[in-house]
C-alpha positions in Angstrom: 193.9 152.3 134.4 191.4 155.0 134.6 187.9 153.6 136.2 186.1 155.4 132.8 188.6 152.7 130.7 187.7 150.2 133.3 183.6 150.0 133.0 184.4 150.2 129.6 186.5 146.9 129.0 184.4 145.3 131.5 181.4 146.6 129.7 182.4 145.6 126.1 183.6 141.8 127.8 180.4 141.7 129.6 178.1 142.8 126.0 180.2 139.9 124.4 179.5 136.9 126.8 176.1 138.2 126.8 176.1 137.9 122.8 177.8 134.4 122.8 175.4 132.7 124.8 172.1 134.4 123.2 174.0 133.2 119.9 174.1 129.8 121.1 170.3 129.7 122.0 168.8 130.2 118.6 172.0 129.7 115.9 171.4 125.6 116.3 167.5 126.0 115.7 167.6 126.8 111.6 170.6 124.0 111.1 168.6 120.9 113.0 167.8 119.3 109.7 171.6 119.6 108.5 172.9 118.4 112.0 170.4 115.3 111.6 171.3 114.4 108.4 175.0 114.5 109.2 174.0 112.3 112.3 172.0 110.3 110.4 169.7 110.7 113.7 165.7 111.2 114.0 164.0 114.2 114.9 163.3 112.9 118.6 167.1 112.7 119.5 168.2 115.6 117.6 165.8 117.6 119.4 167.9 116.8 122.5 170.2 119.3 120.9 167.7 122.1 122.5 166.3 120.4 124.9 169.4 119.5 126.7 170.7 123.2 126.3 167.5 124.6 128.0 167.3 121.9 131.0 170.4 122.8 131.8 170.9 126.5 131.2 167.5 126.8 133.4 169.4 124.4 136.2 172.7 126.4 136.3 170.8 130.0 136.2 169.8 130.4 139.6 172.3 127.9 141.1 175.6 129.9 139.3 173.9 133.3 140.2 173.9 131.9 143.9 177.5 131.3 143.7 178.5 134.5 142.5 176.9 136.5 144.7 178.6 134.0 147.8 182.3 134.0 146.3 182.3 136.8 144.1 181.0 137.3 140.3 183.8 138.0 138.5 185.2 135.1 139.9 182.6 132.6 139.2 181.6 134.3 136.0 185.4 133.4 134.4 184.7 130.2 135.4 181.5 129.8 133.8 182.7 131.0 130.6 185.9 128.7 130.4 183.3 125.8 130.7 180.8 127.7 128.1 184.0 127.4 125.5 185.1 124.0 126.9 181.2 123.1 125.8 181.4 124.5 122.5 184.5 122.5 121.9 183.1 119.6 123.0 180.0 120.5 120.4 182.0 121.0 117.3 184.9 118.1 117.8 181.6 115.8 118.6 181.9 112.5 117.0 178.3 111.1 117.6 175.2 113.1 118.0 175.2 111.6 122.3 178.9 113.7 122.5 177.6 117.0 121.2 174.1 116.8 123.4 176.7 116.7 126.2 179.1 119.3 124.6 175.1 121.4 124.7 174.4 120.4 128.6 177.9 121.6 129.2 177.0 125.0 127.3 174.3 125.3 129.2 176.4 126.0 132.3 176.1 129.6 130.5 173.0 130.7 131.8 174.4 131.9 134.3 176.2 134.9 132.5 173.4 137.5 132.9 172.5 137.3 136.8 176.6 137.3 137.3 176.8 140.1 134.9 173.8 142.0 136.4 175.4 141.4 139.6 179.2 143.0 138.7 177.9 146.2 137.0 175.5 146.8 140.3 178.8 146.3 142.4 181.3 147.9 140.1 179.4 151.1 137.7 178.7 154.4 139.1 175.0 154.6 140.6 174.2 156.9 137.1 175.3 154.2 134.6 173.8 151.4 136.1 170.1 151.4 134.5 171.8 152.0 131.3 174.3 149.4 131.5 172.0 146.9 132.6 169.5 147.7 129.4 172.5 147.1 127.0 173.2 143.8 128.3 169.9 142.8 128.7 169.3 143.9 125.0 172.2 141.5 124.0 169.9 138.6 124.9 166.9 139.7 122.0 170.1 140.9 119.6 172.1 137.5 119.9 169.4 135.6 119.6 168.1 137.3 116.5 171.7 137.1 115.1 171.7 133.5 115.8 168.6 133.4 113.4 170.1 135.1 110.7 173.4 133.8 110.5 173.1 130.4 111.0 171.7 129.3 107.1 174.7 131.6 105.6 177.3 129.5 108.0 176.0 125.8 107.5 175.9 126.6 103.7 179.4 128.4 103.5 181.3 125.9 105.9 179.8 123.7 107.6 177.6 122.7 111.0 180.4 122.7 113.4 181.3 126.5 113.0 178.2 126.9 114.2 179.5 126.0 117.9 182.9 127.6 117.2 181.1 130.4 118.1 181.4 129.8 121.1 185.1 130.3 121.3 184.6 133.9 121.7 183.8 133.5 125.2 187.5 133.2 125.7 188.6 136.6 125.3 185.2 137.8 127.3 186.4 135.5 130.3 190.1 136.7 130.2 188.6 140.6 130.1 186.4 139.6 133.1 189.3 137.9 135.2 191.8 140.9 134.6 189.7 144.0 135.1 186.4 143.2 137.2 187.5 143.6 141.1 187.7 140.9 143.2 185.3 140.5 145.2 185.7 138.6 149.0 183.4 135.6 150.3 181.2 136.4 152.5 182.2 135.1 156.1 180.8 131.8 156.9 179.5 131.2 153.7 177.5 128.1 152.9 175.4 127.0 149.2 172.2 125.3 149.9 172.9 122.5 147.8 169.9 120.5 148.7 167.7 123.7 147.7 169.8 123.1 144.8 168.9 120.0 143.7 165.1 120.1 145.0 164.9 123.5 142.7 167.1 121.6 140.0 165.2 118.2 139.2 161.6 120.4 139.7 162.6 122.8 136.7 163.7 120.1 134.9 160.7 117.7 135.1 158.2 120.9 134.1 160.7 122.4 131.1 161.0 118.5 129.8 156.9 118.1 130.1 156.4 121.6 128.6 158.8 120.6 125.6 157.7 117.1 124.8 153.4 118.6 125.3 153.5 118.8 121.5 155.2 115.5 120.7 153.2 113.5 123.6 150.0 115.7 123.9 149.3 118.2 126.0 146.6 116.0 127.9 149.1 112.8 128.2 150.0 110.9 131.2 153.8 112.0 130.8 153.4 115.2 130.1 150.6 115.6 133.2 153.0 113.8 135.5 156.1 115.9 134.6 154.6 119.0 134.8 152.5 118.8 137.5 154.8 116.6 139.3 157.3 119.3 138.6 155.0 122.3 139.7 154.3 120.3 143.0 158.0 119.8 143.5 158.6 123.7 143.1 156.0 124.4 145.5 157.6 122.2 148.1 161.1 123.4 147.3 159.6 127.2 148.4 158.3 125.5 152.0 162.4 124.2 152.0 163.7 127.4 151.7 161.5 129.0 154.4 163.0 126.4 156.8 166.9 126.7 155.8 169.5 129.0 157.3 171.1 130.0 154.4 168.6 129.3 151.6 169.2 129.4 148.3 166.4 131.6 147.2 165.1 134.4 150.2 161.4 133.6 149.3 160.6 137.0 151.4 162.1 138.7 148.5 160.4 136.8 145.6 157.4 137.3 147.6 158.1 140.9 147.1 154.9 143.0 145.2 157.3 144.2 142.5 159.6 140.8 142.4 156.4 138.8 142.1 155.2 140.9 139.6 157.8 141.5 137.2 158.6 137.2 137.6 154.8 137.2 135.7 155.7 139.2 133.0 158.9 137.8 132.4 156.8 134.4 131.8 154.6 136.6 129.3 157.2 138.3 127.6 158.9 135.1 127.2 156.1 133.2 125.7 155.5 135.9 123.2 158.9 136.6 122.2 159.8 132.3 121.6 156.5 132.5 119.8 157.7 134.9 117.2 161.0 133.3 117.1 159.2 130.3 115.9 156.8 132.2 113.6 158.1 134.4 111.5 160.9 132.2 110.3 158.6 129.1 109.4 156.0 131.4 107.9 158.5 133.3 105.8 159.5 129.7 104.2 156.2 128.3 103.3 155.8 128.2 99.7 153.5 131.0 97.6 152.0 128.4 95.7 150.0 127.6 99.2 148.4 131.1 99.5 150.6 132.8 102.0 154.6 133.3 102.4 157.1 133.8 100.8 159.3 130.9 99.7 162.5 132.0 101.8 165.3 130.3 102.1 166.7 129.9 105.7 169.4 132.7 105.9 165.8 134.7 103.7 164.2 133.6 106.9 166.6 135.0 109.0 167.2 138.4 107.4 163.4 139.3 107.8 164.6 139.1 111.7 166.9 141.6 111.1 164.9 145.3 111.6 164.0 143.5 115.4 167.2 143.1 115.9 168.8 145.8 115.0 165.8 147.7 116.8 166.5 145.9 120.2 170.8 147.5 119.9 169.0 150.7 120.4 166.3 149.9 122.8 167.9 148.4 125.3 170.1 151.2 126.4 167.2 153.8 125.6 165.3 152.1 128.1 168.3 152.0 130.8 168.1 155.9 130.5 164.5 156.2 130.8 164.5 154.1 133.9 167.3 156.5 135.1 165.3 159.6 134.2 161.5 158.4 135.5 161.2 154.5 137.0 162.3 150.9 135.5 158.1 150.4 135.6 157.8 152.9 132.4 159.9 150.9 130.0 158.1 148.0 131.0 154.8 149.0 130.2 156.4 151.0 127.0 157.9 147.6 126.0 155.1 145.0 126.6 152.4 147.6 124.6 155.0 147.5 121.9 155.0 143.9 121.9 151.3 143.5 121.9 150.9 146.2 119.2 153.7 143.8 116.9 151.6 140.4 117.1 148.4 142.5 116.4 150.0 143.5 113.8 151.4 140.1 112.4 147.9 139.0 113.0 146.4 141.5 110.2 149.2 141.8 107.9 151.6 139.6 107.1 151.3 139.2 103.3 154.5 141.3 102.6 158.0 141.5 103.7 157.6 144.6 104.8 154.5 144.4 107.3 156.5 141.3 108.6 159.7 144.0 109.2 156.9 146.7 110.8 155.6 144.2 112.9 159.4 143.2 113.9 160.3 146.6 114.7 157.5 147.0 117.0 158.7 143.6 118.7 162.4 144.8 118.5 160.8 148.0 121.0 158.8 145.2 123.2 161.9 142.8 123.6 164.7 145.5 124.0 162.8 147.9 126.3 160.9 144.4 128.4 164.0 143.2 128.9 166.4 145.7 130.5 163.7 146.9 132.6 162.9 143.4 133.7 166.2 143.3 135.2 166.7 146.8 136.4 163.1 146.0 138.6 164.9 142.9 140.0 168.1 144.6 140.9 166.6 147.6 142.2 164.3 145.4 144.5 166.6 143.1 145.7 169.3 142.9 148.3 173.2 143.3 147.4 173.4 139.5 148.2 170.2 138.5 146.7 171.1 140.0 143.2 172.6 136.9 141.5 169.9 134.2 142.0 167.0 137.0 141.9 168.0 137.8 138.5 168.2 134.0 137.8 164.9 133.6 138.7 163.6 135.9 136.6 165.6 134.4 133.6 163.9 131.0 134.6 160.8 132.8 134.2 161.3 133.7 130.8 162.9 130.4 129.9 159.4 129.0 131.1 157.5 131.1 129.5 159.5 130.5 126.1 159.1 126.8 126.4 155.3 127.2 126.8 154.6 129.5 123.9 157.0 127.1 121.6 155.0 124.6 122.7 151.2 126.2 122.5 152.7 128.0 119.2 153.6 124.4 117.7 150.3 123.0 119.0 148.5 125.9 117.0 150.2 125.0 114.2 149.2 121.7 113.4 145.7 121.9 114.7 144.7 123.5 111.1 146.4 122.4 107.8 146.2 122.6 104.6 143.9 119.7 103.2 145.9 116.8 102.2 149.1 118.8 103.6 151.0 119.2 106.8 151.3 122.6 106.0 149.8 124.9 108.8 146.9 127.1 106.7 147.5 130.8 107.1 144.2 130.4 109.9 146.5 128.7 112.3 149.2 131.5 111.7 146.5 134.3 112.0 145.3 132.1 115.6 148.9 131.7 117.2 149.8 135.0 116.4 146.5 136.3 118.4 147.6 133.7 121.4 150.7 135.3 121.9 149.1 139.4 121.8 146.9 138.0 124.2 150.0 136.8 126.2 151.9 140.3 126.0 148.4 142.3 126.5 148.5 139.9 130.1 152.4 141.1 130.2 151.2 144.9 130.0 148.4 144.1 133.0 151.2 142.4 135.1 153.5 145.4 134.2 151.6 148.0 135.5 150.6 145.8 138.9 154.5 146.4 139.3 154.5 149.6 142.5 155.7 152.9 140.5 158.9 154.0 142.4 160.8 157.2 141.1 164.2 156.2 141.1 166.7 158.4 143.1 169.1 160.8 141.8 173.1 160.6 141.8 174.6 162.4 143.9 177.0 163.9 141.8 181.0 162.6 142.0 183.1 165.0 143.6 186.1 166.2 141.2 189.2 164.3 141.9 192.0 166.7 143.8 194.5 167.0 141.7 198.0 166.0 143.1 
């Protein structure tokens, strides 16, 4: 097959797992009261549903992306996505609401698809189509998840809750793509996986994602939540001393330590918390009754569609970015992209009495999101060492993952810190305050950005014309 047809099919298959498991992330959120009530569970173990998906999607990230770079991505990344589809089986067959959380945790095993997927385009695209490629699958991260938003009210009504995890299904074709037509990469001699870095990494990112998502629940000045967290933030700092002393560490903390690593780790955090934010915002405003003075009385899937211009912004933007990077530096998009961000909650903070300033201000965030996050990972890939492409880019997705959990949390904390009298309605204040919180975040994620050392990327060389035989 012709290489053109190859980066192609291993594109497309690589656009699709991405897809799959951005769907996953969000497509449960909208259905949690229908999965409850089928249940017949409480809110606090049906939240496990996302909870469980996030502890361990931010566990596998860095630890899958490890592995790929060690015994080769397109090896480990078929792998992963047989167990994503095993997962989602496990989800929809579920007989009690314990099976599916394990069918989720299972799922999670998924987050490892972008770092592996950043990894085999590096390895496998010509040098000119590699900023590019990476900005169209880091756009299918924004895109899936928006889609998730929008489809999941129109599924649950037409069929029913467990086609929301047959979904997941289509990871199948992506992995059997992946197996047949990504090269096969060897193991590096004398390979070795720092599975106690693993673990030490492992239980500290779960003990500060689980306090960060149970602050609103507990209280963010609780006991639990304190000792979690900060239990969890100690642990990560010792697990970065660990790695300093191993052979073959897990993480090279040199290269985190790096100026434009460092940096873009920060604004990943940023961009995270204000993009969960909105994910969280727009859809509950949108379905608050008129009769309280503010939204407009949406159903779920009326929720959803108001998502749609971001999304359908971010299909664009991703790949736009990946060619500005390739034309100027990875640090333009980023600044581009968090400004646009900042300039969308600004603008959800002063109008949002119509649809359409809610579709304005999502356009703007469809720029930040699409053009944040293929440059995010471009940066990484670009600082980073062949063998240190995998877990770096996990790292940064961690980063993100932490900074989503924080703004859900703050967001949700905003929310019921002003209500309607008599009501637990939020008042339209507490929208107008959380939607400030998070500009403030991505105005942070533009000062981060442009900390990030301008580099002007190198020009192709250009491919010699093949002799003809």
């Amino acid at each position: 097959m012709p290489r053109a047809d190859h980066t192609r099919v291993v594109f497309l298959s690589l656009v699709l797992a991405g897809i799959v498991f951005a769907l996953s992330q969000t497509v449960v959120s909208p259905a949690l009261p229908e999965i409850q009530h089928q249940y017949g569970a409480d809110a606090a173990s049906a939240a496990w549903i996302l909870t469980g998906y996030l502890l361990a999607a931010s566990v596998a990230t860095p630890i899958v992306g490890k592995l790929g770079d060690l015994f080769g991505r397109g090896k480990v990344l078929t792998i992963v996505l047989l167990v994503f589809a095993a997962g989602s089986a496990v989800c929809a067959l579920a007989p009690s609401l314990g099976v599916l959380v394990i069918g989720r945790v299972i799922q999670g095993v998924g987050g490892g698809i972008f770092p592996l997927a950043f990894g085999i385009i590096r390895e496998t695209f010509p040098p000119d189509r590699v900023a590019t490629a990476i900005g169209g699958i880091s756009a299918t991260f924004g895109i899936g998840g928006g889609v998730g938003l929008v489809i999941a009210g129109l599924i649950v009504s037409a069929l029913d809750a467990s086609w929301l995890f047959w979904l997941g299904l289509m990871a199948l074709p992506a992995a059997f793509a992946i197996w047949r037509f990504v090269p096969q990469e060897e193991t590096r001699p004398g390979a070795r996986v720092d599975w106690a870095g693993a673990a030490l990494l492992s239980v500290a990112l779960a003990a500060l994602l689980y306090g960060l998502s149970k602050a609103n629940e507990w209280g963010w000045g609780s006991p639990r939540v304190l000792a979690l967290s900060l239990g969890g933030l100690a642990l990560a700092g010792f697990w970065g001393w660990f790695e300093t002393k191993v052979d073959q560490p897990l993480v090279d903390m040199r290269v985190l330590r790096r100026r434009p690593v460092l940096m873009t780790n920060v604004t990943a955090v940023l961009v995270g918390f204000s993009m969960f934010a909105s994910f969280l915002l727009i859809p509950q405003l949108a379905q608050t009754n008129t009769k309280f003075g503010y939204g407009f009385s949406a159903s779920v899937t009326g929720a959803g569609l108001l998502m749609l211009p971001s999304t359908l912004v971010m299909l664009v933007a991703g790949p736009f970015a990946g060619r500005l990077a390739t034309r100027a530096n990875s640090r333009l998009p980023l600044v581009i992209g968090t400004f646009s961000g900042m300039l969308a909650f600004v603008v959800y903070a002063l109008f949002h009495g119509s649809e359409w300033e809610i579709c304005v201000g999502g356009a703007l965030l469809g720029v930040g999101i699409g053009f944040s996050f293929a440059s995010m990972a471009n940066l990484i890939v670009e600082a980073v060492p062949r063998d240190e492409v995998g877990v770096a880019t996990g790292i940064n997705t961690i980063m993100r993952s932490l900074g989503g959990a924080l703004g859900a949390q703050l967001v949700a904390s905003l929310l019921t810190a002003k209500t309607i009298a008599g009501t637990e309605i939020p008042s339209e204040a507490a929208y107008t305050d959380a939607f400030i919180v998070a500009a403030v975040a991505a105005g942070l994620a533009v000062v981060a950005a442009l900390a990030i050392p301008q580099t002007r990327r190198p020009q192709p060389q250009p491919v010699p014309a093949p002799v003809a035989a």
